[in-house]
C-alpha positions in Angstrom: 0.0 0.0 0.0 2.8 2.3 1.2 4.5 1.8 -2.1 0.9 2.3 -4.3 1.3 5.6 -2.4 4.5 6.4 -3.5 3.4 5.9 -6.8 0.6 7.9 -7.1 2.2 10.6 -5.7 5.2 10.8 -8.1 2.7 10.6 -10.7 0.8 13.1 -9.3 4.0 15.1 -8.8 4.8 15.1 -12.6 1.4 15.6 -13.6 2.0 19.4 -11.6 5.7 19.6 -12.9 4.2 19.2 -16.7 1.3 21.3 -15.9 4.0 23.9 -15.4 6.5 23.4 -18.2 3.3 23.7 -20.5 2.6 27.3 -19.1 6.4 27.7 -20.0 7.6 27.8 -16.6 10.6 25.6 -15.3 10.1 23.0 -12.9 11.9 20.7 -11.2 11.7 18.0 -7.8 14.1 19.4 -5.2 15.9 18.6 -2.0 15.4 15.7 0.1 13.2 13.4 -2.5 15.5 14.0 -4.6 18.3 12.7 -2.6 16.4 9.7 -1.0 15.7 8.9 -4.8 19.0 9.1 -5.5 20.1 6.6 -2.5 17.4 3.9 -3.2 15.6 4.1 -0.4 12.1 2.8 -1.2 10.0 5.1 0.8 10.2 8.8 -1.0 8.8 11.2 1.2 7.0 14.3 0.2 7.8 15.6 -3.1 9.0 19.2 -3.2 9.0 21.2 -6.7 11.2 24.0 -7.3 10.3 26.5 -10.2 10.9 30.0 -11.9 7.0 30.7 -11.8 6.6 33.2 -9.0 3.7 32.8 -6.6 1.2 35.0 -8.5 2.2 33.1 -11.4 1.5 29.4 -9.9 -1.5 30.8 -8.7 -2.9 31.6 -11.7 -1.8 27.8 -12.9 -3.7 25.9 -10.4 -7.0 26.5 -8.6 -6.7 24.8 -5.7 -3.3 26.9 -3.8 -2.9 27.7 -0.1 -0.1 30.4 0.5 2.3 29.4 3.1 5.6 31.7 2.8 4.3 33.9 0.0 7.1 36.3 0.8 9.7 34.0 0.8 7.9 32.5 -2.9 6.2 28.9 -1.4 3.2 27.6 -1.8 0.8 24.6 -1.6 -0.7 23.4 -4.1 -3.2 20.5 -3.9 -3.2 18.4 -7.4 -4.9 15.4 -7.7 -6.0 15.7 -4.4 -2.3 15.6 -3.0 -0.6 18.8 -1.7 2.7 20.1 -2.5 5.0 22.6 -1.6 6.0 24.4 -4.7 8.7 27.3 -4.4 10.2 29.9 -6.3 13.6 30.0 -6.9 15.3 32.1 -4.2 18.3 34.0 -2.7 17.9 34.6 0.7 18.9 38.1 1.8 20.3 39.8 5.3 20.3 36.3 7.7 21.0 37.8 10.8 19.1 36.0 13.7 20.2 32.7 12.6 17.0 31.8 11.5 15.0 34.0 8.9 15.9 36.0 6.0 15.0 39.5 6.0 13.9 39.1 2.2 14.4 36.9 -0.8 15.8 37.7 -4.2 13.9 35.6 -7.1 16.2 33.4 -9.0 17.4 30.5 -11.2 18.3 27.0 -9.9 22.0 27.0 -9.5 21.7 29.9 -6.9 18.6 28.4 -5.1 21.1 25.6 -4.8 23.7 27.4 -3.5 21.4 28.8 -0.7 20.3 24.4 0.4 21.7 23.3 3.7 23.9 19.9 2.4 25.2 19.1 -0.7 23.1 16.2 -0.6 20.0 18.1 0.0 20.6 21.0 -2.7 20.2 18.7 -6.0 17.5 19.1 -8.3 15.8 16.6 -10.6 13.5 17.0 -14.0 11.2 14.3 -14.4 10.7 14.6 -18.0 14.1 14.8 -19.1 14.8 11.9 -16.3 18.3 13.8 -15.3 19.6 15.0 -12.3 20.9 19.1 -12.1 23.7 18.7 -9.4 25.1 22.4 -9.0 26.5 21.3 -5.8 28.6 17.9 -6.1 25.7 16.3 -3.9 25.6 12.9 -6.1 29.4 12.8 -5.4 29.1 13.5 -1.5 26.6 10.8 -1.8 29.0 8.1 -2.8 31.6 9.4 -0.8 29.2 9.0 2.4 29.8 12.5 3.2 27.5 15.2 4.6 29.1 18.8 3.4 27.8 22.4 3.9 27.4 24.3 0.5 29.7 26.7 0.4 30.8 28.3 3.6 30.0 25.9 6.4 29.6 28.8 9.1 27.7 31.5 6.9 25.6 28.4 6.0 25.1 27.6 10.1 24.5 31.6 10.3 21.6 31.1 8.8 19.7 28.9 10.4 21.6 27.6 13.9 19.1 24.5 13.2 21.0 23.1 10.3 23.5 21.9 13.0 20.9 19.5 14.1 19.8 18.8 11.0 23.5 17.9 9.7 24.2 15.1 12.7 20.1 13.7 11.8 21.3 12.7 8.4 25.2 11.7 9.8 23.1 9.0 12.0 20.6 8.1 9.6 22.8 7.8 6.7 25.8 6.3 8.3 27.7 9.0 6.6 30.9 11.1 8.2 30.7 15.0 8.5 33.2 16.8 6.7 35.7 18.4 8.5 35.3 21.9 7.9 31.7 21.6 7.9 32.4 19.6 11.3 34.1 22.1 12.6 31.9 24.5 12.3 29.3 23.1 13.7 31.5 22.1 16.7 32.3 26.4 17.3 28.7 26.8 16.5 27.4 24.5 19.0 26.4 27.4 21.7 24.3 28.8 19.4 21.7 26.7 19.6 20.5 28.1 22.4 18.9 31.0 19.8 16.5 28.5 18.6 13.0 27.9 19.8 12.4 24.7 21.7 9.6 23.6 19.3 11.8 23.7 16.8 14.9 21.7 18.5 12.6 19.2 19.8 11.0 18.3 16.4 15.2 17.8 15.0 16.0 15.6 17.9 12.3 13.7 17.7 13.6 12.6 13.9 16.9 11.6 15.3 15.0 9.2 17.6 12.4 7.4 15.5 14.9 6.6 12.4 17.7 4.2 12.7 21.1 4.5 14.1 19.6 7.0 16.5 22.9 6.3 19.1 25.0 7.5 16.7 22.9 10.8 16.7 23.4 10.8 20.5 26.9 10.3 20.2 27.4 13.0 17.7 25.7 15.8 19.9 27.8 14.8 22.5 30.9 14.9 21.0 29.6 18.3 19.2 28.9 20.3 22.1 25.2 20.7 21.4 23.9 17.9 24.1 25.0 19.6 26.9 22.9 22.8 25.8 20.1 20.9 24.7 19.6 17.9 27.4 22.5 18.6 29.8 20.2 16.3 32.0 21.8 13.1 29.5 25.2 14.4 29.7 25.3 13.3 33.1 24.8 10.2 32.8 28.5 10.0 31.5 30.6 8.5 34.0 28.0 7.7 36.2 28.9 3.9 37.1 26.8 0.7 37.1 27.2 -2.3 39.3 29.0 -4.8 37.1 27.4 -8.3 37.9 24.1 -6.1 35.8 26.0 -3.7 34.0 28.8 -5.2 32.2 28.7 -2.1 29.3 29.6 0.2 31.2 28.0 3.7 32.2 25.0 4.8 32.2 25.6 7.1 29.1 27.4 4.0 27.6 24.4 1.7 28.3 21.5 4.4 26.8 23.6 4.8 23.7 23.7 1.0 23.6 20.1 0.8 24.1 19.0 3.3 21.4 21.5 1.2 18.9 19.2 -2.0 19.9 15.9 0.3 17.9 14.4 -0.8 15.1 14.1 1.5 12.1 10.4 3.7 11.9 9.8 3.3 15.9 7.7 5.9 17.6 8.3 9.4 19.3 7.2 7.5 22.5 9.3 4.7 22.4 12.3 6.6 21.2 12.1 9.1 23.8 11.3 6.3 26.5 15.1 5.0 25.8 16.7 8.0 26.0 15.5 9.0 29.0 14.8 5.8 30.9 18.0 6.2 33.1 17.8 9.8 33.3 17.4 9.1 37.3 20.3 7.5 37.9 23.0 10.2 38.5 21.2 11.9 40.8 20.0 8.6 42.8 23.2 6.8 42.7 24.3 5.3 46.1 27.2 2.5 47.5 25.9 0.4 50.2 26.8 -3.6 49.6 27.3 -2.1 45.7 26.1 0.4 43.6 22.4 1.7 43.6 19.8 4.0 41.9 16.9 3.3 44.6 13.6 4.9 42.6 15.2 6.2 39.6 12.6 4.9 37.8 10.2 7.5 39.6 12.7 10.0 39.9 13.1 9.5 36.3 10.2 9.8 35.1 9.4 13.3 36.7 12.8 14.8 35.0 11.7 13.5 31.7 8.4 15.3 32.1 10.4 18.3 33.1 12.5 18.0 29.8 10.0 17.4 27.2 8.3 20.4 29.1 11.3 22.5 28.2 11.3 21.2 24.9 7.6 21.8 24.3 6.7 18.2 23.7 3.2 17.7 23.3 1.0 16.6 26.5 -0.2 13.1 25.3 3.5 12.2 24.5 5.2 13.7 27.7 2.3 11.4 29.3 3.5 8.8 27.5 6.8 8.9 28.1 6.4 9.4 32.0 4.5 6.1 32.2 7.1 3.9 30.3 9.9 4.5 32.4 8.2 5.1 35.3 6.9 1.4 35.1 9.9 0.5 33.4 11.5 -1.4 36.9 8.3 -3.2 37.3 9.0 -6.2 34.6 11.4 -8.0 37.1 8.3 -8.6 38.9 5.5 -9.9 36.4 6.0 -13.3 37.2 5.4 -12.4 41.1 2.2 -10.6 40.0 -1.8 -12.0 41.3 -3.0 -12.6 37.7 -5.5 -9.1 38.4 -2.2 -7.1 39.3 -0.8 -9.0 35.8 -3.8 -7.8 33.5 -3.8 -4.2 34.9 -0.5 -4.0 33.8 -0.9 -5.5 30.4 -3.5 -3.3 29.8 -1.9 0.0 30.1 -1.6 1.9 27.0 1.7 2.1 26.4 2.7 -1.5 27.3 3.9 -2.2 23.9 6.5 0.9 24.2 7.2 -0.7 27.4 7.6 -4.5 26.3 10.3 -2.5 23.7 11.6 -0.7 26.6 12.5 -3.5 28.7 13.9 -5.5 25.7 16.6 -3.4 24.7 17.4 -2.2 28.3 17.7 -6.0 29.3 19.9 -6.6 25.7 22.1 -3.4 26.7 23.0 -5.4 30.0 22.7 -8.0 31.4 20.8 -9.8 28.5 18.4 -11.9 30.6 15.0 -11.7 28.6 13.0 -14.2 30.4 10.5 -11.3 31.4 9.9 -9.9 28.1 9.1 -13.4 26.7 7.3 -14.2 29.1 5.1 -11.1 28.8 4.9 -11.7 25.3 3.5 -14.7 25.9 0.8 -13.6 27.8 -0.2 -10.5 25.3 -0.6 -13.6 23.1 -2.8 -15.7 25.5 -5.0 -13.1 26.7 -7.6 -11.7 24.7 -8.3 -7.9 24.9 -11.6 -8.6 26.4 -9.7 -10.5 28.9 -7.0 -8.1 30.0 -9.4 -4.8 30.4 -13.2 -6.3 30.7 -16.2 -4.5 31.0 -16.9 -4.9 34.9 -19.8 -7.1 35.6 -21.3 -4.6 38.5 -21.4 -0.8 38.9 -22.6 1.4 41.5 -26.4 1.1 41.0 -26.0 -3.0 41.3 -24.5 -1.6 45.1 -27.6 0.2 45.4 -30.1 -2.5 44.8 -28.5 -4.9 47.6 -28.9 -2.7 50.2 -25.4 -1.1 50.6 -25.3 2.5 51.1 -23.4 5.4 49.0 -20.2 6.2 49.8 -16.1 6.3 49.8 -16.4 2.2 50.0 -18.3 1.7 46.8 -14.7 2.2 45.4 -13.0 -0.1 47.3 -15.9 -2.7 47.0 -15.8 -2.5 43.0 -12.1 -2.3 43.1 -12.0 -5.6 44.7 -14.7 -7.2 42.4 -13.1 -6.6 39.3 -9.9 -8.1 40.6 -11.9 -10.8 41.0 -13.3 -11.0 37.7 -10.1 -10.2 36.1 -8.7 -13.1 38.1 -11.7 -15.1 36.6 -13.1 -16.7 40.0 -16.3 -14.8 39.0 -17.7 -14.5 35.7 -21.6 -13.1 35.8 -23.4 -10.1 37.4 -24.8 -12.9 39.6 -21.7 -14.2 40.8 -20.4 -10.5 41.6 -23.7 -9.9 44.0 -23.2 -12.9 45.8 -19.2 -12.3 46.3 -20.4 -8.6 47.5 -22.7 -9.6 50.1 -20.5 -12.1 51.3 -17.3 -9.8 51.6 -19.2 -7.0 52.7 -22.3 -8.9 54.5 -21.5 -6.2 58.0 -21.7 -3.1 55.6 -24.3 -1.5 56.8 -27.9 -2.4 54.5 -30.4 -0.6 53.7 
């Protein structure tokens, strides 16, 4: 389906391209599709088109146009019912806040080229002709494995601090090496970052963590400079050290990049996050008794993540997220301990499959002992939804009709009914009544 997707959407893509050229404008796909295209990856992303028609102009080709960045010459425009982001080519003019130009010259391609990020982000590509325009050297830097500023590396950081970030995202997820100029820029650049909204830092770093070789991201913003301004609360973690007999790795900086290299490719903002911040506890809960000890860094954890995705501007329903996985991320070494109602409650959380991920790669960074994740995985198997989270057989109003009275214990009463249910010694309304009057046969009755 994903690749019937793809499809349609070059298609569509070249359909607006030849619209274009047939108005006797130039057009072309820019940027990143073209470079994924270029690299063989299978899933393209959106489809960007670069063009001499001016807004106005593009406007008055296509009906159905949303203006975005007017003033900076980009619009959408929805063909065959699929938007794209078509641009003018531009010049920026007068960067000096390290993120917006103060205007834009209109232009031709090899100078919109020239004002890209990467040389393997500033390639163009016709789809008529079938040819790529490579003003840059990009298709070279690409089989070279090399990610390299165009032109200037610091004027090109000037511009937008961001592209920093951006630059390490495609190191990691590329496997490719910086340059060293363009390296070293970055590196004297690295305090900068701090003129950047969180928003916009957080959505970088959220990429880093849902694509592959997202330790190797880590590990560049480290050795960088820029993950100390960012999340000095991970930089701490370096050094930090772990009893041996569990932590063989090594530190607890050592053992979350370790962790994050255990991901699969595509994972989610939750689960990605969740790694990175599982341990995030541990420095400040670190103790020697009869050996070394992080007593509730699970909890103490969890309440600094929710304090740095705050920072970071996270959304609410992941920083939620987050917080329960590795605030119940200590909890697996006791499943097979758990009453089977104690053992359904906690398969039935929401995030128990971000969890079950959790435990697996911290268990694989370590020690390796995975007895608990299979045997959880054995029971999401088993268990059929209706059978981890059931509807309860009683509410308050069956209370009512036996005679017990309102109150604070109808909560406790119910509580104790559904473990019972979800322990499966009762299974009917009938059979809850009858363990309710004989649990709570001294309540007082009606």
């Amino acid at each position: 389906m994903e690749k019937d997707d793809s499809q349609q959407k070059r298609a569509a893509a070249r359909s607006l391209v030849e619209r274009l050229v047939s108005q006797g404008y130039m057009a072309l796909f820019a940027g990143g599709y073209v470079r994924d295209m270029l690299m063989g990856n299978e899933e393209y992303g959106d489809i960007d088109i670069a063009t001499d028609a001016t807004p106005e102009e593009v406007q008055k080709v296509f009906s159905h146009t949303v203006g975005v960045g007017e003033q900076f010459g980009v619009m959408v425009v929805i063909h065959k019912g699929i938007p794209f982001e078509v641009a003018t080519f531009r010049s920026d003019l007068g960067i000096d806040d390290g993120r917006h130009p103060e205007g834009v010259v209109f232009t031709d391609p090899q100078s919109d080229a020239c004002r890209r990020d990467f040389t393997i982000n500033g390639m163009f590509y016709d789809p008529i002709e079938g040819k790529v325009l490579d003003y840059v050297s990009g298709v070279e830097d690409i089989k070279r494995k090399i990610i390299r500023s165009i032109g200037d590396p610091d004027k090109r950081f000037s511009e937008d601090y961001l592209r920093m970030l951006r630059g390490i995202r495609f190191a990691a997820r590329f496997h490719f090496k910086i340059e060293k100029n363009t390296w070293a820029a970055l590196k004297s650049s690295s305090r900068e970052i701090e003129r950047i909204s969180p928003e916009r830092i957080f959505s970088e770093i959220d990429k880093m963590l849902v694509y592959r070789n997202s330790d190797q991201a880590i590990l560049l913003l480290n050795e960088s400079g820029l993950l100390e301004r960012i999340i000095p609360e991970i930089s701490a973690m370096k050094g930090v050290e772990q009893p041996p007999e569990f932590h063989p790795e090594g530190d607890v900086f050592v053992h979350t990049l370790k962790a994050l290299g255990l991901l699969k490719d595509g994972v989610s903002s939750v689960l990605g996050w969740s790694v990175l911040l599982h341990d995030i506890g541990k420095p400040g809960t670190m103790s020697r008794t009869d050996r070394i000890r992080f007593n509730n860094h699970d909890r103490i954890g969890a309440a600094m993540a929710k304090r740095v995705l705050k920072r970071l501007r996270a959304s609410n329903l992941l920083i939620e997220n987050v917080e329960a996985c590795i605030e119940n991320h200590m909890n697996f070494m006791n499943v097979r301990k758990m009453r089977l109602s104690t053992l359904k409650k906690f398969l039935s959380r929401k995030t128990i499959l971000e969890e079950l991920e959790l435990h697996r790669v911290d268990c694989l960074a370590s020690h390796g002992d995975l007895e608990n994740y299979f045997f959880i995985k054995e029971q999401l198997e088993n268990f059929k939804q209706e059978q981890i989270k059931p509807k309860p057989l009683i509410g308050g109003r069956d209370l009512i009709s036996i005679g017990l009275e309102p109150g604070p214990v109808f909560g406790e009463i119910l509580s104790e009914i559904y473990d019972l249910q979800l322990e499966e010694k009762i299974s009917t309304r009938e059979e809850a009544l009858n363990a309710v009057k004989e649990m709570w046969k001294n309540e007082s009755m009606k």
